[in-house]
C-alpha positions as CSV (number, residue, x, y, z in Angstrom):
1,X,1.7,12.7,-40.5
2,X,2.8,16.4,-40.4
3,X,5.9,17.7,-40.1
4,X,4.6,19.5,-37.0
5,X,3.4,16.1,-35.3
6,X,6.9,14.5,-36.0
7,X,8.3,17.6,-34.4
8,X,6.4,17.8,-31.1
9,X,6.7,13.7,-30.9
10,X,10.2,14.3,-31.2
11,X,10.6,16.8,-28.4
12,X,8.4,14.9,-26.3
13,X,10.6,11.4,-26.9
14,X,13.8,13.8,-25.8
15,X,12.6,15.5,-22.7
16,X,11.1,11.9,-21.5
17,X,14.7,10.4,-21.9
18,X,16.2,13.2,-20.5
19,X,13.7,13.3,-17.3
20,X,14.9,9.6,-17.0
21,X,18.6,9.8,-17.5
22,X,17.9,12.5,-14.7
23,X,16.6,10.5,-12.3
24,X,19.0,9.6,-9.3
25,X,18.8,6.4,-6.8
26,X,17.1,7.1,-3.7
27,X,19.5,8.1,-0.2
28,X,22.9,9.4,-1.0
29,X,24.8,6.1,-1.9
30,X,21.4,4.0,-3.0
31,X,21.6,3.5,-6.8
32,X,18.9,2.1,-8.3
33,X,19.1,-1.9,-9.6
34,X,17.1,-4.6,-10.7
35,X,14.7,-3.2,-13.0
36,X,15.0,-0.2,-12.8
37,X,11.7,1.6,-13.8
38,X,11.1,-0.6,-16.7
39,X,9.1,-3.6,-17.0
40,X,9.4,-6.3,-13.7
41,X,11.8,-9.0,-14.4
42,X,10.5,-12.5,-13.9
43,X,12.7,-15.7,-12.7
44,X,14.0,-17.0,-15.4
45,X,14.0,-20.7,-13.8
46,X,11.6,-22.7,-13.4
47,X,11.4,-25.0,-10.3
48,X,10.6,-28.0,-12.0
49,X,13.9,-28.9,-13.4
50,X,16.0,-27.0,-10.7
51,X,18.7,-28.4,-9.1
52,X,20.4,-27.6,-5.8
53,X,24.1,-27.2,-4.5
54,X,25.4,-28.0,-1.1
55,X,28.3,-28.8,0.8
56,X,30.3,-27.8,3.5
57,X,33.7,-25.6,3.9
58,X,36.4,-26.5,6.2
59,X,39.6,-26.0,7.7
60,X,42.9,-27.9,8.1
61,X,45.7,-26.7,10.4
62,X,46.3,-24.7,13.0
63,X,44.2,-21.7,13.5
64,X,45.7,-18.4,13.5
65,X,45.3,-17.0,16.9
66,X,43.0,-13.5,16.4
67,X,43.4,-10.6,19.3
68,X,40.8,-9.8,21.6
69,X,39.0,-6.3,21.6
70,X,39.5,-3.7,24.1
71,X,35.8,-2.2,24.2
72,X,37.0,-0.9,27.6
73,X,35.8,2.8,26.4
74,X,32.9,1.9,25.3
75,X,30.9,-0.1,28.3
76,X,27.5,-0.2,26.7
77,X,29.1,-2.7,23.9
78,X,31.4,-4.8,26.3
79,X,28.2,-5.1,28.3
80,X,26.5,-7.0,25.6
81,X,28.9,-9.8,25.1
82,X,29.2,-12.5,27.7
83,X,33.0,-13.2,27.1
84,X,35.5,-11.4,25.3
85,X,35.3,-10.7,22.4
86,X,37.9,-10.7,19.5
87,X,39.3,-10.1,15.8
88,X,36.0,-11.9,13.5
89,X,38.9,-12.3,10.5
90,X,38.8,-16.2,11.7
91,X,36.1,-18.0,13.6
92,X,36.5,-21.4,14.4
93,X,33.5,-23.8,13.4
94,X,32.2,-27.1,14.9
95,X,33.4,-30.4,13.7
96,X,36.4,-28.5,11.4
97,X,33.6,-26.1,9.6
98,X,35.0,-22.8,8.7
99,X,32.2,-20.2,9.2
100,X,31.9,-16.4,7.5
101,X,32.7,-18.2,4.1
102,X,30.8,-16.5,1.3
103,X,30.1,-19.1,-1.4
104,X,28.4,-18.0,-4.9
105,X,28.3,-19.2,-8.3
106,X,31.0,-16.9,-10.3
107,X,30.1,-18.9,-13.8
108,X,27.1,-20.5,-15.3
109,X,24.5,-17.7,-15.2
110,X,25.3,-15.9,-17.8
111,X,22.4,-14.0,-20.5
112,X,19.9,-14.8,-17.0
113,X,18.2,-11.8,-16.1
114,X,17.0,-12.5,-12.0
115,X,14.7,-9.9,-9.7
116,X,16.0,-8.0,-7.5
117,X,14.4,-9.3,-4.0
118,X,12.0,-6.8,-2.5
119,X,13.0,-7.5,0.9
120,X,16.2,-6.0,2.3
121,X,19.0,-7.6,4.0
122,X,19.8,-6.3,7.7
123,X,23.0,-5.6,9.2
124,X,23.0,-4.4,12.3
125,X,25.8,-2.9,14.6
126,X,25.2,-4.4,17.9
127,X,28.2,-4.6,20.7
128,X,30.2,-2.9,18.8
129,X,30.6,-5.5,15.9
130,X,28.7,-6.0,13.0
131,X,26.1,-8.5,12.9
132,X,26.3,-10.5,10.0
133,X,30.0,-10.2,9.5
134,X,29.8,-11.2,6.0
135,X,26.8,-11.1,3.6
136,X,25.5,-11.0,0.5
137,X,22.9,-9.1,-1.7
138,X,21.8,-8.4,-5.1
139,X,22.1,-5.5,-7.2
140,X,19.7,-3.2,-6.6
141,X,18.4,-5.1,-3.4
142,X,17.9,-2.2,0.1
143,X,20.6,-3.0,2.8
144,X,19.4,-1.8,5.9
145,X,21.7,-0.5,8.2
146,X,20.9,-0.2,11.8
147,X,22.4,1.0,14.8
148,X,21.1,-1.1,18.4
149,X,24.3,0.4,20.1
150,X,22.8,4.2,20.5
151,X,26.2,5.1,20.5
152,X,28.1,6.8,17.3
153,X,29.1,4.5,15.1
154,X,30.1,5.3,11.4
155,X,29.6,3.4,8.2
156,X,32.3,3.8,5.8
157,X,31.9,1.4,2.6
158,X,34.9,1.0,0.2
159,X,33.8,-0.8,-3.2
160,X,35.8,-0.4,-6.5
161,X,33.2,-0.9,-9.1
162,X,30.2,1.0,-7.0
163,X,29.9,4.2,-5.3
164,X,31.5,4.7,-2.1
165,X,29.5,6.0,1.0
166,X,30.4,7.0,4.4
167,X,27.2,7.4,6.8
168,X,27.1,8.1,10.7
169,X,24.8,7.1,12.7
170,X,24.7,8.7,16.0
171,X,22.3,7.3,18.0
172,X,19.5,4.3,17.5
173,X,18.6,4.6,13.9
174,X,18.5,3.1,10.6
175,X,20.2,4.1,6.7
176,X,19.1,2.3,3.5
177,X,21.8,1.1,0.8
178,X,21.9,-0.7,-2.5
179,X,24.4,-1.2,-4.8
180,X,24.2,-1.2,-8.6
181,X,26.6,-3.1,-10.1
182,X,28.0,-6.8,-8.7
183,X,31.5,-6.4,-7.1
184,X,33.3,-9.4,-4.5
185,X,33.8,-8.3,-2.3
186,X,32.8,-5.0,-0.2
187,X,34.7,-4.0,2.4
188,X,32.7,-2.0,5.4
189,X,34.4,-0.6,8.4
190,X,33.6,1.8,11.2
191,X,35.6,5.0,11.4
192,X,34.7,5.4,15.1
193,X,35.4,1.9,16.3
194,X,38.8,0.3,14.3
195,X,37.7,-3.3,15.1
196,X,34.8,-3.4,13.7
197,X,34.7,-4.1,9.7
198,X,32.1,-6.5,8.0
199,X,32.0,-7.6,3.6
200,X,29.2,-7.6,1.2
201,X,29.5,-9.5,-1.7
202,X,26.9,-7.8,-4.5
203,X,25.7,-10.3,-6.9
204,X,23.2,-9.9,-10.4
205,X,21.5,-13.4,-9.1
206,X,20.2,-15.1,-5.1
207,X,23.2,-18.2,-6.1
208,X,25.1,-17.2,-2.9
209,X,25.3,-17.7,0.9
210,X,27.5,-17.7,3.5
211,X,29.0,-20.7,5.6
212,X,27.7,-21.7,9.0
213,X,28.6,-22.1,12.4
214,X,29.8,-26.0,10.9
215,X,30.8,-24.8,7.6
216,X,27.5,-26.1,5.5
217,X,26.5,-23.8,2.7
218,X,23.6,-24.2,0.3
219,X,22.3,-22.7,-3.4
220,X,19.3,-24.2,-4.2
221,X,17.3,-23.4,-6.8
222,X,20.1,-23.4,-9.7
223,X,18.7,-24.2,-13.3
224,X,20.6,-28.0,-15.0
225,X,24.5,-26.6,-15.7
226,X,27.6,-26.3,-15.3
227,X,29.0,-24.1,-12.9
228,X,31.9,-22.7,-11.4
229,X,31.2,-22.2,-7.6
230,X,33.8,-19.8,-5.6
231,X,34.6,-20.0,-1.6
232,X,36.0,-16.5,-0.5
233,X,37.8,-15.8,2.9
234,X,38.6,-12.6,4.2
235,X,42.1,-14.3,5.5
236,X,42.5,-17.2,3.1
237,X,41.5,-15.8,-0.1
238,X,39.7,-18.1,-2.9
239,X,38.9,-21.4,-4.3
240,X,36.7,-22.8,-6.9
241,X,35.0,-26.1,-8.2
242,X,33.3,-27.2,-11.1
243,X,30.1,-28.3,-10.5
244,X,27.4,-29.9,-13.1
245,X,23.7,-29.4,-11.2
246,X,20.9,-31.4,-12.7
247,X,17.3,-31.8,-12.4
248,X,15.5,-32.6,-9.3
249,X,19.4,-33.4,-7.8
250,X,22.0,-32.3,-5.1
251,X,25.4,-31.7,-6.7
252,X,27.9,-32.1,-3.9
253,X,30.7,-29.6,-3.7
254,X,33.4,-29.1,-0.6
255,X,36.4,-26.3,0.0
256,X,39.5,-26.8,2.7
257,X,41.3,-23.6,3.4
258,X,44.4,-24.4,5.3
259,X,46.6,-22.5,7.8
260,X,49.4,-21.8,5.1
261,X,46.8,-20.0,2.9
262,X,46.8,-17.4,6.1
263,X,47.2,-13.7,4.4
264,X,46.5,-15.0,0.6
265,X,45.7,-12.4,-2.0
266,X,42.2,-11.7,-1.2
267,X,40.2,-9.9,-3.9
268,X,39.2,-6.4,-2.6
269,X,39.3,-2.5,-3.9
270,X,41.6,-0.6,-2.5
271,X,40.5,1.5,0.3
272,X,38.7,4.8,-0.5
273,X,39.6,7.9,1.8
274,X,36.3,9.7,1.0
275,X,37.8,12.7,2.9
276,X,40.3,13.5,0.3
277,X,38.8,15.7,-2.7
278,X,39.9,13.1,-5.4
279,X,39.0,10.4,-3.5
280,X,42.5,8.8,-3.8
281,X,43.5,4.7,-2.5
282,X,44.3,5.7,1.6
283,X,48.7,4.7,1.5
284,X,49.7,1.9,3.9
């Protein structure tokens, strides 16, 4: 080969990479994820020696007694609920079940690469609340934000490990989102309306979900392992159980939160006030 091949191959190798490295995500605070624009990632399990976990999360004690909101200023959202509505940081479940619990599998996965789901996750700000109040994704996947309110509302996300946004959305209208990197959890809040707040957790695989109405969770799916399963609560903070899953079987795992767990340590980032220039925690 000449010298004169090995120069222009050369150049061409270092514009390519630079093109790349150049490349941004797509809206404002949409990094890219999954696979990027390499090669598709394929799942690395295969369903005929999957396992599954499921369970259920309750509560034990007295429930903390969450205030009502005033929507009094805004009639269009008071309109939509038939009672009145209040604080979402505790929901009482049937039969003891402790809804708005987001459950994942925090060890057990590592070295697995997973595809990042082409479908995205919708949260939607209806009443004046967000709708779910806790979700989760995976890195990379589109959040869809809408607004069914036509009113302003303002999306102001707060991670530690991912970049920040802050979106309005003045009238009926939807905003795209992804996150690159995994992070537990996200906080989300609306700058316009104070009661309204919501958490994504962000995860590298689909081994999460969030507890129903009774408190019953589900990860099915999950290769033969060991695991180590995590229950987080916006008020209670965190558990975890071991958990060995094996083929064609239903590992059985269960979390009680109790009232004296009320105002745990609950892993968060610190609030971001994206209006200062460096960006700097907001002070209590």
């Amino acid at each position: 080969m000449s010298e004169r091949w090995l120069a222009a191959r050369y150049a061409a190798l270092v514009v390519a990479a630079l093109a790349v490295a150049g490349c941004g995500g797509g809206e404002g605070g949409g990094e890219g994820g999954g696979g990027g624009g390499g090669a598709a990632v394929e799942n690395p399990v295969d369903p005929a020696t999957a396992g599954n976990v499921a369970g259920r999360v309750t509560f034990a004690g007295t429930a903390p007694t969450m205030a009502p909101i005033d929507m009094n200023a805004e009639p269009t959202c008071a309109a939509k609920h038939a009672s009145q509505p209040m604080q979402q940081a505790f929901v009482a479940g049937s039969g003891g079940g402790l809804p708005n619990v987001f459950v994942y599998v925090r060890e057990g996965l590592e070295g697995l690469q997973f595809p990042t789901p082409p479908q995205p996750v919708m949260v939607d700000q209806n009443g004046c609340v967000y709708v779910p109040h806790v979700f989760g994704v995976q890195t990379g996947q589109s959040i869809t934000i809408r607004n069914s309110d036509g009113l302003l509302h303002n999306i102001n996300a707060s991670p530690t490990v991912n970049r920040p946004f802050n979106v309005s959305q003045p009238v009926n209208m939807e905003t795209s989102r992804s996150f690159a990197a995994a992070e537990i959890m996200i906080p989300v809040r609306c700058d316009v309306h104070s009661w309204m707040n919501a958490f994504i957790g962000v995860l590298t695989h689909p081994y999460y979900a969030v507890s129903g109405a009774d408190g019953s969770v589900s990860l099915p799916g999950l290769p033969p392992g060991n695991y180590v399963v995590e229950a987080w609560h916006e008020r209670f903070g965190t558990m975890t159980t071991n958990v060995t899953v094996a083929t064609g079987e239903t590992a059985q795992i269960s979390f009680e939160f109790t009232d004296d767990m009320a105002d745990a340590h609950v892993p968060l980032g610190e609030p971001v006030d994206l209006a200062h220039p460096d960006g700097h925690a907001v002070a209590d």
